[in-house]
C-alpha positions as CSV (number, residue, x, y, z in Angstrom):
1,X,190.6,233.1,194.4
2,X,192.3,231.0,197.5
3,X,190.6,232.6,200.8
4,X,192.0,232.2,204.3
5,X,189.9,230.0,206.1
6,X,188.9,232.0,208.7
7,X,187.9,234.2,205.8
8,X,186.0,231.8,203.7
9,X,184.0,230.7,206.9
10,X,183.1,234.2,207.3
11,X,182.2,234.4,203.7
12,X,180.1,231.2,203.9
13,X,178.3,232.7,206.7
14,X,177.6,235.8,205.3
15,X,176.5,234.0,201.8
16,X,173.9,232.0,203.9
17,X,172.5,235.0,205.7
18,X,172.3,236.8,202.3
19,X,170.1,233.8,200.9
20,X,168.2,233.9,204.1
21,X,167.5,238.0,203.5
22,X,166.4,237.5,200.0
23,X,163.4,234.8,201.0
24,X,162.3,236.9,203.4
25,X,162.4,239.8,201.0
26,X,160.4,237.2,198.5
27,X,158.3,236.1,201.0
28,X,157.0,239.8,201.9
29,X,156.8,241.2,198.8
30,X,153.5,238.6,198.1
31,X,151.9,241.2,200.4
32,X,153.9,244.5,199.8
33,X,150.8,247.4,198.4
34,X,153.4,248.2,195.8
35,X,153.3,244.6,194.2
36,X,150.8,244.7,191.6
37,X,149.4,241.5,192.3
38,X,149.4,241.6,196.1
39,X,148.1,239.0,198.2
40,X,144.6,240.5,200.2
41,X,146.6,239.5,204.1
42,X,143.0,240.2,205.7
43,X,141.1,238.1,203.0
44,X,143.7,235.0,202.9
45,X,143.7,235.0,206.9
46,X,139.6,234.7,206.9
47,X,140.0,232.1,204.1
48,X,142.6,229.9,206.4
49,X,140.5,230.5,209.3
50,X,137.3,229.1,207.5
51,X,139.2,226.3,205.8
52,X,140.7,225.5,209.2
53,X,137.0,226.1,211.2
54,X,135.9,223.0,208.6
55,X,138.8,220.5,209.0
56,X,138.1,220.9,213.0
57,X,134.4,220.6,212.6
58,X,135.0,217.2,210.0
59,X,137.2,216.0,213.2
60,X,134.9,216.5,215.7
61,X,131.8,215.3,213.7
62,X,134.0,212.2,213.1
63,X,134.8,211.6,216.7
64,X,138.7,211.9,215.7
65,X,140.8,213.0,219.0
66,X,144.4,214.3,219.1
67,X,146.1,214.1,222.6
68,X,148.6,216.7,222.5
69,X,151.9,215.3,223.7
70,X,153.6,215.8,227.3
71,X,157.2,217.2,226.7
């Protein structure tokens, strides 16, 4: 099927935000109650925060700095 361009650019456009929708839809259905096998949002968040707490500490017990950049 030959499309108009101004068609197909529309269609390409359309196509991309589609793809777009559908890994978002993925995305949130790890942590959608009706998804059997559901990720726990308040236990993965105390799990980053603890994982993060110890790379920070290891930083600072290490004397390794980060200057944040001037933009």
């Amino acid at each position: 099927m030959k499309l108009d361009p101004s068609i197909k650019e529309e269609v390409v456009g359309l196509l991309n935000r589609l793809f777009k929708i559908e890994q978002e839809i993925a995305n949130l259905w790890e942590f959608h109650p009706d998804n059997p096998d559901a990720i726990d949002i308040v236990s993965e968040f105390d799990k980053l925060q603890r994982e993060a707490t110890s790379i920070e500490a290891y930083f600072q017990e290490n004397g390794i700095e980060f200057k944040e950049e001037e933009g």
